[in-house]
C-alpha positions in Angstrom: -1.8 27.5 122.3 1.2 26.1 123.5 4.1 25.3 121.0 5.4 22.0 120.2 9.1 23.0 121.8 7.3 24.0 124.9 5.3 20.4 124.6 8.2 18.5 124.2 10.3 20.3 127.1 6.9 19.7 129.8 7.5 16.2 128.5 11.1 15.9 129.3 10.9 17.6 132.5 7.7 15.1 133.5 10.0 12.1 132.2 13.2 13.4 134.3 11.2 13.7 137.8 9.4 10.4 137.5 12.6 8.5 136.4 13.9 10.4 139.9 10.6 9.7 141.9 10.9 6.3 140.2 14.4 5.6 141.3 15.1 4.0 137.9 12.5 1.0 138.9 10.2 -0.3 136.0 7.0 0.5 136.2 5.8 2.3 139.4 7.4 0.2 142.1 10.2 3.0 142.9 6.9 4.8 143.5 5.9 2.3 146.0 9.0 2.1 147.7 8.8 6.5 148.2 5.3 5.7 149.4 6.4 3.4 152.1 9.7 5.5 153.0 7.6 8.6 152.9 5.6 6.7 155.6 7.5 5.5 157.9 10.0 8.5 158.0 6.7 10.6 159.0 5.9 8.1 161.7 9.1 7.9 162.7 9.2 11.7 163.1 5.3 12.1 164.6 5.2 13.7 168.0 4.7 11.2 170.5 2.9 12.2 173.8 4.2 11.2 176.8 1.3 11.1 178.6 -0.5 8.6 177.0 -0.2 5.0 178.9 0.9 3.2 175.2 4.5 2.9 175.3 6.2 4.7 172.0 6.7 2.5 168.8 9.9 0.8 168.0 11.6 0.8 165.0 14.3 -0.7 162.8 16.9 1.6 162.6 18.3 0.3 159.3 14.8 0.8 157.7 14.5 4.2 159.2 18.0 4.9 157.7 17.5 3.6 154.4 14.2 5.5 154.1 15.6 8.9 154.9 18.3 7.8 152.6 15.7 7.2 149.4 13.8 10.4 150.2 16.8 12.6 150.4 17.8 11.0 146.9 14.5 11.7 145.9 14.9 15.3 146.4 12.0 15.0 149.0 13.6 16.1 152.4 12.3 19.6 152.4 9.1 18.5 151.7 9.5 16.0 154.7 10.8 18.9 157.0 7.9 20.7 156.3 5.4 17.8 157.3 7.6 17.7 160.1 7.4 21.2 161.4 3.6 21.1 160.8 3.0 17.8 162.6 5.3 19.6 165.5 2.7 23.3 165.3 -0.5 20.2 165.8 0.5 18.6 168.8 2.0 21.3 170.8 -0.7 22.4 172.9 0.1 18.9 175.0 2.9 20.3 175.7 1.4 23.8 176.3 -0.8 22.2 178.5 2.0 21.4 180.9 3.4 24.0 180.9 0.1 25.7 182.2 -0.2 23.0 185.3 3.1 23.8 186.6 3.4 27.6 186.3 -0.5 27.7 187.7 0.6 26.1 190.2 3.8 27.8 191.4 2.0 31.4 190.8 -0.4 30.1 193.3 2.8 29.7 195.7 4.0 33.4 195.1 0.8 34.3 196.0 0.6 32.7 199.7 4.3 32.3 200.4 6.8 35.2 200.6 9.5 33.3 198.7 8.7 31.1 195.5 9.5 27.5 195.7 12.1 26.3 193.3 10.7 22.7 193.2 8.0 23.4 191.1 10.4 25.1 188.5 12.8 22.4 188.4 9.9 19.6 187.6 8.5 21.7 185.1 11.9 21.8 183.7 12.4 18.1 184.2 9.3 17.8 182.2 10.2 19.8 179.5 13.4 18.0 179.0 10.9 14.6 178.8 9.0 16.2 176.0 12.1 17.3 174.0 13.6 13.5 174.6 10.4 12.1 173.4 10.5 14.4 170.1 13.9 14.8 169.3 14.3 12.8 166.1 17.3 10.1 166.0 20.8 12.0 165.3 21.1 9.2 162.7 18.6 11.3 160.7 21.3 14.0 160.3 22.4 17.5 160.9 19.2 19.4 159.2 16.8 17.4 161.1 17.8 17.9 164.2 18.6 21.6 163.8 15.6 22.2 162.5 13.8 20.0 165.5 15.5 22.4 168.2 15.0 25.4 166.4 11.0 24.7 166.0 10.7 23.1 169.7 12.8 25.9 171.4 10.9 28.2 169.5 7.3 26.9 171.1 8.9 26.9 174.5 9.7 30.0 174.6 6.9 31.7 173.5 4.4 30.4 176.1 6.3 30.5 179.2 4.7 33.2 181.3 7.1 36.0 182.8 6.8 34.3 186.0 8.8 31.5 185.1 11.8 33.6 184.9 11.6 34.6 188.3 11.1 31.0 189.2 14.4 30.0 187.2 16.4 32.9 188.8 15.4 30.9 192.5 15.7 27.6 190.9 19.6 29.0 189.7 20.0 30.4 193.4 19.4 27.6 194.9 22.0 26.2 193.0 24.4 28.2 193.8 23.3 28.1 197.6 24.3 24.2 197.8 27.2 24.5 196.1 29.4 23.6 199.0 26.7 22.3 201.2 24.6 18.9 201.7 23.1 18.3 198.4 19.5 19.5 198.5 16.7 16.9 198.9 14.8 18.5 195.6 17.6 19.9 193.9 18.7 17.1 191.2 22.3 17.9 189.9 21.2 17.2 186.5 19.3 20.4 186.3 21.8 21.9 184.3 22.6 19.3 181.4 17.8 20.2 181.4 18.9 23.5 181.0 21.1 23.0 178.4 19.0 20.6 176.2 16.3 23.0 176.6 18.5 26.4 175.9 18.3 27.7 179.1 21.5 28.8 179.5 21.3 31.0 176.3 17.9 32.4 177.2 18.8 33.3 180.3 22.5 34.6 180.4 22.2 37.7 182.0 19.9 36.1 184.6 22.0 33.1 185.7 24.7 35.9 185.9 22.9 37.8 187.9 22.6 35.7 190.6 25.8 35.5 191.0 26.6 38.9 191.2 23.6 39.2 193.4 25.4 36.2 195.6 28.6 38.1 196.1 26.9 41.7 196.9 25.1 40.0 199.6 28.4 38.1 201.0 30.7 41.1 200.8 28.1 43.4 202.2 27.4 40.5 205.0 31.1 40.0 205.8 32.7 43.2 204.9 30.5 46.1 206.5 32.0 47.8 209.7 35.2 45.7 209.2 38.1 47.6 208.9 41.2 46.3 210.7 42.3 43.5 208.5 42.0 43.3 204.7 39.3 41.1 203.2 40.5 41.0 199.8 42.4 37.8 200.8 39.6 36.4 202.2 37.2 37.0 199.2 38.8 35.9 196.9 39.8 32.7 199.2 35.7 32.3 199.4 35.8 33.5 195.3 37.5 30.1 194.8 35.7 28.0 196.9 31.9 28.9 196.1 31.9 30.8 192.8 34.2 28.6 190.7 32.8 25.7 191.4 29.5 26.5 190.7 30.5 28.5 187.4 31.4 25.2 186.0 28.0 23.8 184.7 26.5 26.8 183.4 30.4 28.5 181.9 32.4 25.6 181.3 30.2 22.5 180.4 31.8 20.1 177.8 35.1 21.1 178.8 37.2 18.1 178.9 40.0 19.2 180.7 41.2 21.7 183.7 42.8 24.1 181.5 40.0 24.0 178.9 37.4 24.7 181.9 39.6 27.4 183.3 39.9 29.0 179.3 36.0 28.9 179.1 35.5 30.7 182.2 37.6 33.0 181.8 35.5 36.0 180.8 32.8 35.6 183.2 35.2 34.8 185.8 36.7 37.9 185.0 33.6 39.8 185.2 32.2 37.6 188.2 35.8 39.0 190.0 35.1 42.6 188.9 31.9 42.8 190.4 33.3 41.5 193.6 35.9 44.4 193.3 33.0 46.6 192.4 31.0 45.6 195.8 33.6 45.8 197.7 34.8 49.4 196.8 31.1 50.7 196.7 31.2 49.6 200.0 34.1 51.1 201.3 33.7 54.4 199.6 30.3 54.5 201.6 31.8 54.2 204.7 35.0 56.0 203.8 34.1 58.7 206.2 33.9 56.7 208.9 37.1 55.2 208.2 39.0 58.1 208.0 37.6 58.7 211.7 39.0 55.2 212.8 41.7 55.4 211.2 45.1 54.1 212.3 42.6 51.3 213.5 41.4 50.9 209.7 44.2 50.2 208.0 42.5 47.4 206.4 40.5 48.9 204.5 42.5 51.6 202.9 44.7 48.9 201.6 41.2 47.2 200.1 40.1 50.0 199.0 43.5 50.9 197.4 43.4 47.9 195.6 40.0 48.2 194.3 40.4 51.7 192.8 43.4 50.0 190.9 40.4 47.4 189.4 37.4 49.8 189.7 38.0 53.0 188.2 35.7 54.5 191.1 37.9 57.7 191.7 35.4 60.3 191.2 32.8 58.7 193.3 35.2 58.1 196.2 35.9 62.3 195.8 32.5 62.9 195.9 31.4 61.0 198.5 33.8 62.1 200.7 33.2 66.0 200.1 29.7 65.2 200.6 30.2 63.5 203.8 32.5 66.4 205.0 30.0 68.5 203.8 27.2 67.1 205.6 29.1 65.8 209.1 32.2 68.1 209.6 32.1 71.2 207.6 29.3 73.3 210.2 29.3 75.6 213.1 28.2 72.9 215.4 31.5 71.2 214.8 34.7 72.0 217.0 37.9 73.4 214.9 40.5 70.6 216.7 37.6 68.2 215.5 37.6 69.6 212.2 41.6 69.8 212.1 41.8 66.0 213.6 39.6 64.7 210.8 41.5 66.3 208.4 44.8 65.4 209.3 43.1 61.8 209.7 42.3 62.3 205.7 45.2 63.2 204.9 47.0 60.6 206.2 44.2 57.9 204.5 44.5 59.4 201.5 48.3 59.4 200.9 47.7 55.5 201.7 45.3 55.2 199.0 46.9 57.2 196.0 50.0 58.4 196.6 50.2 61.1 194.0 47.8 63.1 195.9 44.8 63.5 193.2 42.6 62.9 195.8 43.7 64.4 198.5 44.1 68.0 196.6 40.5 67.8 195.7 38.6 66.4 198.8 41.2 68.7 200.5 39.8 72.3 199.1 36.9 72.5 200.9 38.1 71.7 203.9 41.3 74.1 203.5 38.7 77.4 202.7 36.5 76.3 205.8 39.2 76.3 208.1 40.6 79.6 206.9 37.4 81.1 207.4 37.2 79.9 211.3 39.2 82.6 213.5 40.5 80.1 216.0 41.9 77.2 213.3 45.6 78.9 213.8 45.2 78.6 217.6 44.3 74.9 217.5 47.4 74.3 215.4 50.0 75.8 217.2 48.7 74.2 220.3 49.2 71.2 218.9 52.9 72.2 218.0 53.6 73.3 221.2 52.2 70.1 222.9 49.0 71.9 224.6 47.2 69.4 227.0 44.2 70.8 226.6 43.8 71.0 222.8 43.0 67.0 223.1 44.9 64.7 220.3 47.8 66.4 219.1 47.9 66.4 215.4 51.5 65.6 215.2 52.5 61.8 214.9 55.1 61.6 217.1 57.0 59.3 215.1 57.2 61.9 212.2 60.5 63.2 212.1 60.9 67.3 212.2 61.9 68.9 209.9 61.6 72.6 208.5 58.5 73.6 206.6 58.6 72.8 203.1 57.5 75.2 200.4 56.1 73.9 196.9 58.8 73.2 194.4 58.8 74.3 190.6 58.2 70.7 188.9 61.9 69.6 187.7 61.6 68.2 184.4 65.1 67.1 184.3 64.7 64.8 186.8 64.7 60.6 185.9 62.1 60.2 188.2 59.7 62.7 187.4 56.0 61.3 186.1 53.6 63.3 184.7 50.7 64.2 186.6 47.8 61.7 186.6 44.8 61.4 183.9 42.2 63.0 186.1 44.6 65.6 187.8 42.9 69.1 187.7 44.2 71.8 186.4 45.5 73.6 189.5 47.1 70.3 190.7 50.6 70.1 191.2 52.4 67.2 192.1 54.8 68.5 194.0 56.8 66.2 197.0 54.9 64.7 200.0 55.1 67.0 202.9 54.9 66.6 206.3 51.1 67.6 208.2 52.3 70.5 209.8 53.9 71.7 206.6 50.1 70.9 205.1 48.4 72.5 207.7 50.3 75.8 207.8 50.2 76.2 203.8 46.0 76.8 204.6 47.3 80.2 204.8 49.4 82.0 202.7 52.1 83.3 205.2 53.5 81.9 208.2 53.4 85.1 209.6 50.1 84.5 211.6 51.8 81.3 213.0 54.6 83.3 214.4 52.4 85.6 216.1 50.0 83.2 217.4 53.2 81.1 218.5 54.2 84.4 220.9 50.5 84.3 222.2 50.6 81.3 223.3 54.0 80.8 224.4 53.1 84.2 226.5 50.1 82.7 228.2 51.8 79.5 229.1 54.8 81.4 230.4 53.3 83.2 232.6 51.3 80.6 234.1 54.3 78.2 234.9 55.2 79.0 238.7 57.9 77.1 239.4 60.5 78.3 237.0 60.4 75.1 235.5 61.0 76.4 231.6 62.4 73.1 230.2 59.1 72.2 228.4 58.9 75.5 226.6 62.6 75.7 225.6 62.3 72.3 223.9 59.1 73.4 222.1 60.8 76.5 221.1 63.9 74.5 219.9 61.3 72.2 217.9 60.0 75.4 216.5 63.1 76.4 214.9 63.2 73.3 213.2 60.3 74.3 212.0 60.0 78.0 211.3 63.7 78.9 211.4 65.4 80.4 214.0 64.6 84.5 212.7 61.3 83.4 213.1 61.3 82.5 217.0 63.8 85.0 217.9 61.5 87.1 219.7 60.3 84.0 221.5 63.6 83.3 222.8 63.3 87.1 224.3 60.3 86.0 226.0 61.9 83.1 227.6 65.2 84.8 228.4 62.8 87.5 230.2 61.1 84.6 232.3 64.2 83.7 233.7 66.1 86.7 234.3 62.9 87.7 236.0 63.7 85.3 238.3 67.4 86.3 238.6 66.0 89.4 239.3 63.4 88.6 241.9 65.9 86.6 244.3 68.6 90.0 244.0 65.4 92.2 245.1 64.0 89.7 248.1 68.2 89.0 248.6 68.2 93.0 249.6 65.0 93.5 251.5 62.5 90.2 251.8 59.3 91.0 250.3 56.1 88.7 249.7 55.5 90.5 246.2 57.3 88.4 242.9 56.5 90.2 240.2 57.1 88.7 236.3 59.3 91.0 234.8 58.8 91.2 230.9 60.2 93.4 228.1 57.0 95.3 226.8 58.4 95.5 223.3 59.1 91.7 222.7 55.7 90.9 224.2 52.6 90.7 222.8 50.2 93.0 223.6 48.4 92.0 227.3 45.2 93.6 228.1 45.7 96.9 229.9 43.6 98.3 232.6 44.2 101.5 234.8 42.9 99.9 238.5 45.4 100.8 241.4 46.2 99.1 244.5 45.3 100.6 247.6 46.8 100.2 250.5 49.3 98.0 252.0 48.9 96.7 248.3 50.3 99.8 247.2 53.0 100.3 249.5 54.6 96.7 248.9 54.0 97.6 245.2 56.3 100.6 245.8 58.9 98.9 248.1 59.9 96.7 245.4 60.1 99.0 242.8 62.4 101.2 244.9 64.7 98.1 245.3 64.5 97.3 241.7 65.3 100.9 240.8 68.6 100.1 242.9 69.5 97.2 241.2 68.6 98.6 237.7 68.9 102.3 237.9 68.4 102.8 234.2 64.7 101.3 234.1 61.6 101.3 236.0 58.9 99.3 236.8 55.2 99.7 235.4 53.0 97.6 237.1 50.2 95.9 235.6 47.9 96.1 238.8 45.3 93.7 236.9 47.2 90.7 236.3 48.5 87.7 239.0 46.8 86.3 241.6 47.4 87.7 245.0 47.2 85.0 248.1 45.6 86.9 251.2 45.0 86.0 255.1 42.2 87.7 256.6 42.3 87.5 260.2 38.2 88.7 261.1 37.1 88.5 264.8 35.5 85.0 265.1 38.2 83.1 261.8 40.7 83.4 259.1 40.1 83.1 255.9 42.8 82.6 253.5 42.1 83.0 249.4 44.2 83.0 246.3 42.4 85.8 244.1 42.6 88.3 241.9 44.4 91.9 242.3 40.4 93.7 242.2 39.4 91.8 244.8 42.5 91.9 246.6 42.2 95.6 246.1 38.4 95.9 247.2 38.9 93.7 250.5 42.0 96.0 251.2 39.9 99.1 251.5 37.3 97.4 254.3 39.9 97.5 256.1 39.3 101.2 256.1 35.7 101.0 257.5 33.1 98.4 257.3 30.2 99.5 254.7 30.9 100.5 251.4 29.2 101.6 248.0 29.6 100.1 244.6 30.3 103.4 243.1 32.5 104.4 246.1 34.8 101.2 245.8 35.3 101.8 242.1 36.5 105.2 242.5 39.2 104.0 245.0 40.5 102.0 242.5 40.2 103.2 239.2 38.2 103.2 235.9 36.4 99.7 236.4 33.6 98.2 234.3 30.8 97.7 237.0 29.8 93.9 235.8 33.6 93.3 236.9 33.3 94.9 240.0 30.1 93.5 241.1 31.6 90.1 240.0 35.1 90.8 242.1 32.7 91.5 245.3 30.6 88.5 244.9 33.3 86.4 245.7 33.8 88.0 249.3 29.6 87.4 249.3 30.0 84.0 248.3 33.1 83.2 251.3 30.6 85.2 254.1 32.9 87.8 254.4 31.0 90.5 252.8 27.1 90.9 252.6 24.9 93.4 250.3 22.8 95.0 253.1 21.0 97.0 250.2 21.5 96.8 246.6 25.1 97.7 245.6 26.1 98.6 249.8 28.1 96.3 251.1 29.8 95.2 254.6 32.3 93.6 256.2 31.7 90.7 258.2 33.5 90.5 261.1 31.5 88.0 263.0 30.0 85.3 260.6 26.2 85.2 260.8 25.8 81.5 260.2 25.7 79.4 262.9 29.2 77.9 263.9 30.4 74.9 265.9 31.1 74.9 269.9 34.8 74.9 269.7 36.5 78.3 270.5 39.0 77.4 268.0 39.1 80.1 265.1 37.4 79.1 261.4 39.9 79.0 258.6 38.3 79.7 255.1 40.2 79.1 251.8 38.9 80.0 248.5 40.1 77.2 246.3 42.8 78.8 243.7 41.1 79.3 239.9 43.5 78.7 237.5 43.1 81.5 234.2 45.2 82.4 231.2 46.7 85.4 231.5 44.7 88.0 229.5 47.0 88.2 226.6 45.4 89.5 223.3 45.1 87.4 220.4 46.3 87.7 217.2 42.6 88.8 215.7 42.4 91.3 218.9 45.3 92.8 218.2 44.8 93.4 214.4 41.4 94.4 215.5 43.1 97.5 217.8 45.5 97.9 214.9 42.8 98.8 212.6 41.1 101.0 215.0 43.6 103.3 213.7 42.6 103.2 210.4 39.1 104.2 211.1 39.5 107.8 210.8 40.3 107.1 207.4 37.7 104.9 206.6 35.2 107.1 208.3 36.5 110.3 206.1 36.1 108.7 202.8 32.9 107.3 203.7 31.8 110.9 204.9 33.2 112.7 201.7 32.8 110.2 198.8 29.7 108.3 200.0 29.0 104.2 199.5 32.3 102.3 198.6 33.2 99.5 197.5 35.7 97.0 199.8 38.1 97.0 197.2 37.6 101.0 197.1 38.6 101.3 200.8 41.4 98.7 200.8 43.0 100.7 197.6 42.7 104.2 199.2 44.2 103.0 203.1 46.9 101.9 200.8 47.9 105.4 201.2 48.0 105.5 205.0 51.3 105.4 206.3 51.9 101.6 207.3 48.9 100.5 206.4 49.7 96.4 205.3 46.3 94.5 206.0 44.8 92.5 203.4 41.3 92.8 202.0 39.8 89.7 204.0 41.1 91.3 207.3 39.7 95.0 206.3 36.2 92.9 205.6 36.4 91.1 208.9 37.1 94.9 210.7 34.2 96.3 208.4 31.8 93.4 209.4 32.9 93.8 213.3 32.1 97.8 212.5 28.8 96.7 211.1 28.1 94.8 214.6 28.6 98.5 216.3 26.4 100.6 213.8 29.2 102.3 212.3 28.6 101.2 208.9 25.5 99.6 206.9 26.3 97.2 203.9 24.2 97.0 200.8 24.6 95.8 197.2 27.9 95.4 197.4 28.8 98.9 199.2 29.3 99.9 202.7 28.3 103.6 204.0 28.6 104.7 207.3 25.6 104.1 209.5 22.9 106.7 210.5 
């Protein structure tokens, strides 16, 4: 049973709510006045639809006020709100209802059109905004009402839009965007975005409405940008940036501000971001194309200083690297690819490179690759010095010609005492070393580790070209060889300058001897120790051939009593007039078949083997070759296989003059067989073979680094290992050796 103290404090707290309830009325009339507040705040705040064809009550706003007023005294507003939010929940499938209409209807759209139709989106968003307006209680009522109104209405919304409808606001936001700076659309309103606010749009959808606008700007820098490489387009985009982008950010970013520098201060993050993504695009795009690029370039400047600019916004370093190597990988770094190619495209990236980061990060590691494949290729040392020595036929040189020259520059031990030395950069590998820019040729010779290859490839060539030049005309080759002592140093091309001084005291020579006793021979006269080695042969001339051979050699004898002449019967070209009974024919060809043609002048049928044992140990392929040309001019013809005759009447028919025929054999221009650098290590390491061949025979299967430490022992043995593999492999070619495992034995 309950107490008296509890009866008395039920009776007090019973007294203390109906004096509140009450409102200090007598009686029960404050009662009655909460009854009728209580009313027509509830009407006030009853959902009204908007469909209906009776136009929404009107009422006093100073009774509405004073209502809200009494029941907030009352302690009844909760209560109220709750009413509220439930009378909200009851009458929401009217607004559900709509909602199904339109999106029904713009699904049927996606269905039979290939793009959706934004028109449908923005009414249903009009018409949302019409049911909100028609809810919304008065702002009168207060803070709390209203927050609770949006909170309860927004929550609905949201809950039964169908996934399509965000598709259908991402085109509704497009087109926005699209008619920025256009004609104003027919069916887009411009107060779609104030809907969107009211409705909480813009919050819901963020990422989406930011979306299209990075979406906007992929598709304009891809559309504008792609293939365009001359000019930079930085300028330009952000130009178009201002113009399109801004202007359109300000509804969505920047609505309420009430001033330019408030408007600018809202945007500023997205802006920010909006202007990274057009970096972004912009370097995704160039770092696909980068390749191509670096083939164009100096025509795509341009881009190299876009795409310099980016990298300083995008941090896209890593990609760039790895593009690259792939696409060298893929397009240049393979047998089908020629080495000046190869060379060109790397000079080309080095160049681009140097534009882009200066430091060299990049370049060192998109370089490696390309700097092992080109060591690997036998004729990459070739291509270069032709291109130092200006060699037509190598095609682009790879020396600008407005670099200046200067020596070869070796890397430099970092000098940390320096003011302006920098540390090396963040993502700098481990090997790197940021030593000074140096010039290409400098770059190009360090893909090896001695300039000593250079050097002898520079006396191969310089050999070949002198002794093609006919005129006596050595300026060219004296300037080159002056350029190459810029270059190499003057130690370096002494032996060179032997060459040359040969050439022309050659000549010197030749006009004593012809001075003395006229003679049609003019031989090149070389020192055999400062040349490299040419390709020797043991053919001699017969003949009249012979006998002028001899002549001048007796006359140079006079002149030079303390040296003689060894003639290199094989080399030269030899310019003949053969007077036959019906013609002449006159031919510039070589000394074998100068030498054959010579002995038909003995008698008219000959043998294969009976011509190449008047002239010496001969391969037979040359021979036949050297007699086909004869065959070819009609003034031999193979009777029977490998018997041949002379011609002396032509057997194809001939015109009616009585005038004689004159035949010339156009001249065929060849480099003088002088050995390169790989065939002459190649013959040096035939020397070494009886070594290799007697360990192989006494201690079995070696190693490579076996053999190379044991020839260390062979008197003047100074090859390295990768030039003891490439003899081994060539030794493997013959069936010398067999490799396996790792180990080479000699072959059975």
């Amino acid at each position: 049973m309950a107490t008296n103290a509890l009866r008395a404090q039920v009776a007090a707290k019973w007294q203390e709510s109906f004096g509140r309830l009450n409102h200090g009325e007598p009686g029960i009339s404050g009662l009655i006045a909460l009854s009728e507040a209580w009313n027509l705040a509830t009407d006030v705040l009853r959902p009204y639809n908007i469909n209906s064809m009776s136009p929404p009550p009107v009422y006093s706003m100073d009774k509405v006020r004073a209502a809200f007023e009494l029941i907030n005294t009352c302690r009844r507003l909760p209560v109220l709100l709750e009413a509220f939010v439930d009378d909200l929940h009851k009458h929401q499938s009217w607004i559900t209802d709509d909602v199904k209409e339109h999106m029904a209807q713009y699904e049927d759209t996606l269905r039979f059109q290939e793009t959706s139709d934004p028109d449908i989106i923005q009414k249903l968003v009009y018409r949302l905004a019409e049911w909100y307006k028609a809810w919304a209680p008065m702002p009168e009522l207060g803070h709390i009402v209203t927050s609770t109104y949006i909170l309860t209405f927004q929550t609905h919304i949201f809950s039964i839009l169908p996934p399509s409808f965000a598709k259908g606001i991402k085109s509704l936001v497009a087109a926005t965007l699209e008619h920025t700076s256009s004609e104003p659309s027919s069916h887009l309103h411009p107060s779609i975005w104030p809907a969107f606010e009211t409705l909480g749009l813009i919050e819901r959808y963020e990422n989406l409405i930011a979306s299209v606008g990075y979406e906007h700007i992929e598709s304009y820098v891809l559309d504008t940008c792609t293939e365009k490489w001359d000019e930079p387009m930085l300028g330009d985009l952000r130009d178009w940036m201002a113009d399109r982008i801004v202007p359109w950010m300000i509804m969505p970013y920047a609505r309420g501000a009430t001033s330019a520098d408030e408007a600018r201060s809202m945007m500023q993050g997205v802006g920010s971001r909006f202007d990274f993504h057009m970096h972004k695009t912009l370097c995704d795009l160039r770092t696909k194309e980068i390749f191509d690029i670096i083939v164009d370039h100096p025509d795509s400047a341009g881009a190299l200083q876009d795409l310099k600019e980016c990298l300083q916004r995008v941090d896209q370093r890593a990609e760039l690297v790895q593009s690259l190597r792939s696409a060298n990988q893929r397009r240049l770094l393979h047998p089908g690819a020629d080495t000046k190619d190869i060379l060109a495209q790397y000079v080309s990236t080095i160049r681009c490179l140097r534009v882009i980061d200066p430091p060299g990060v990049l370049l060192f590691k998109v370089a490696d690759p390309i700097r092992k494949y080109l060591r690997d290729r036998p004729d990459t040392i070739r291509c270069i010095v032709a291109s130092l020595v200006g060699d037509e036929e190598s095609g682009d040189s790879l020396v600008d010609d407005n670099e200046p020259i200067q020596p070869l520059q070796q890397p430099e031990v970092e000098d940390y005492t320096d003011p302006e030395w920098n540390p090396e950069p963040v993502d700098a590998g481990p090997e790197f070393r940021a030593n000074k820019t140096s010039d290409i040729i400098s770059t190009l010779v360090s893909i090896y580790d001695s300039k000593d290859l250079f050097i002898k490839e520079l006396q191969v060539l310089l050999a070949q070209r002198l002794l093609i030049i006919k005129d006596g005309n050595y300026d060219k080759e004296r300037r080159n060889i002056e350029i190459l002592k810029i270059r190499f140093g003057e130690a370096a091309l002494q032996v060179c300058e032997v060459m040359l001084r040969d050439m022309t005291d050659s000549r010197r020579i030749d006009q004593h001897v012809q001075s003395q006793k006229t003679s049609c021979v003019h031989p090149t006269i070389i020192s055999q120790h400062f040349w490299p080695t040419l390709e020797s042969s043991d053919i001699s001339m017969p003949g009249q051939l012979k006998e002028l051979q001899e002549n001048y050699a007796k006359e140079f004898s006079t002149f030079k009593p303390d040296k003689r002449l060894r003639w290199l019967s094989h080399l030269g070209r030899v310019h003949l007039e053969l007077e036959l009974e019906d013609r002449k024919v006159e031919a510039d060809v070589t000394p074998l078949e100068a030498a054959f043609i010579e002995l038909f002048s003995e008698k008219d049928v000959w043998t294969l083997d009976e011509l190449i044992s008047r002239v010496g140990p001969i391969n037979r392929n040359m021979a036949s070759k050297a007699l086909a040309t004869w065959v070819d001019m009609g003034v031999l013809k193979e009777d029977e296989e490998n018997i041949f005759r002379l011609l002396e009447i032509a057997e194809e028919p001939t015109s009616g003059s009585q005038a004689p025929i004159i035949r010339t054999a156009p001249p065929v221009e060849e480099l003088p067989p002088v050995m390169s650098v790989q065939q002459q290590q190649a013959e040096q390491m035939k020397v070494y073979w009886k070594f290799i061949e007697g360990m192989l025979t006494n201690l079995g299967s070696l190693s490579l680094d076996r053999i190379q430490t044991m020839l260390k022992f062979a008197p003047g043995y100074d090859r390295t290992i990768d030039q003891l593999g490439s003899f081994m492999e060539g030794a493997k070619r013959e069936g010398l050796v067999t490799f396996k495992d790792g180990m080479w034995k000699l072959g059975r």
